[in-house]
C-alpha positions in Angstrom: 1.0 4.0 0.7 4.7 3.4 -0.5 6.7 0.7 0.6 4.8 -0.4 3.4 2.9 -3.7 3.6 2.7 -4.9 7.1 1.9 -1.6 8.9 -1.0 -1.3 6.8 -2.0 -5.3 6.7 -5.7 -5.0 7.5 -5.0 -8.9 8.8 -3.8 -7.4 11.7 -7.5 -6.4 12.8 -9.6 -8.9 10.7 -8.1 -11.9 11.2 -7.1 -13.6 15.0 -5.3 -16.2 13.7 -3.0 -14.1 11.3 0.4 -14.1 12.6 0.3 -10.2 12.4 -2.9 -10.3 14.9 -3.1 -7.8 17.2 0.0 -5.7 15.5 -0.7 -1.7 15.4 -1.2 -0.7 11.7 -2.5 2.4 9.5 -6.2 1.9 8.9 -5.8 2.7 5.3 -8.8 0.0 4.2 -11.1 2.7 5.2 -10.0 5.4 2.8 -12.5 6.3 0.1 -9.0 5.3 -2.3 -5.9 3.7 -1.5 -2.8 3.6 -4.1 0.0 1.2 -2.9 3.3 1.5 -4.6 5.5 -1.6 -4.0 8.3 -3.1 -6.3 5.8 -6.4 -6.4 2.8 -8.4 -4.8 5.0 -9.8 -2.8 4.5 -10.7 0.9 6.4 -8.1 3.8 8.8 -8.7 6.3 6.2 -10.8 8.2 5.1 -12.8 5.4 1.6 -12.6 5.4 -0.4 -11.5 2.1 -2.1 -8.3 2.0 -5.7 -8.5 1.7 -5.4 -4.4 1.5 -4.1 -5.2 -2.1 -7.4 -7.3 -3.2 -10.0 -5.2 -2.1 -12.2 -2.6 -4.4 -10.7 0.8 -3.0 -7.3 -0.4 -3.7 -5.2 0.4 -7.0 -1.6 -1.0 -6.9 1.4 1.1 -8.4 3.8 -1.8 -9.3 8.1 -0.4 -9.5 10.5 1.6 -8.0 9.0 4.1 -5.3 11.4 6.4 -6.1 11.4 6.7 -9.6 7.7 6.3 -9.5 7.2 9.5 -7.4 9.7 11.7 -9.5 7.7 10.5 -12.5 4.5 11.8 -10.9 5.4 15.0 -9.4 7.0 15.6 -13.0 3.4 14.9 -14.6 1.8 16.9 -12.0 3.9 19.9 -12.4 3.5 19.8 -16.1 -0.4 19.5 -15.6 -0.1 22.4 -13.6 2.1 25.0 -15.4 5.1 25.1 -13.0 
């Protein structure tokens, strides 16, 4: 997941009296692993904490997106040879 909090805000299912209740969102909760890259822990555009963020499937990748993903796919193509 990069970037997105809201649209993957499990609140939206789990909780009826979140103020994202009801909202469509991208079950990611119910991936075997979920890596979130955001800039920080803080809230989205709706202002309602993640509990995505706190459970035991979820690793967080704090910083820049972008530069985050560069640095990856650099790693990965010098894992991989090319």
């Amino acid at each position: 997941v990069i970037g997105a909090n809201d649209t993957v805000n499990s609140a939206a299912e789990d909780d009826p009296n979140s103020e994202i209740a009801g909202m469509p969102v991208l079950r990611v909760w119910n991936s075997k692993q979920v890596i979130v890259m955001k800039r920080s822990l803080a809230a989205g555009y709706a202002g309602v904490d993640n509990p995505v963020f706190l459970k035991d499937n979820t690793d967080m990748l704090l910083g820049d997106a972008k530069d985050t993903c560069e640095k990856l796919a650099a790693g990965v193509k010098a894992l991989s040879g090319k």
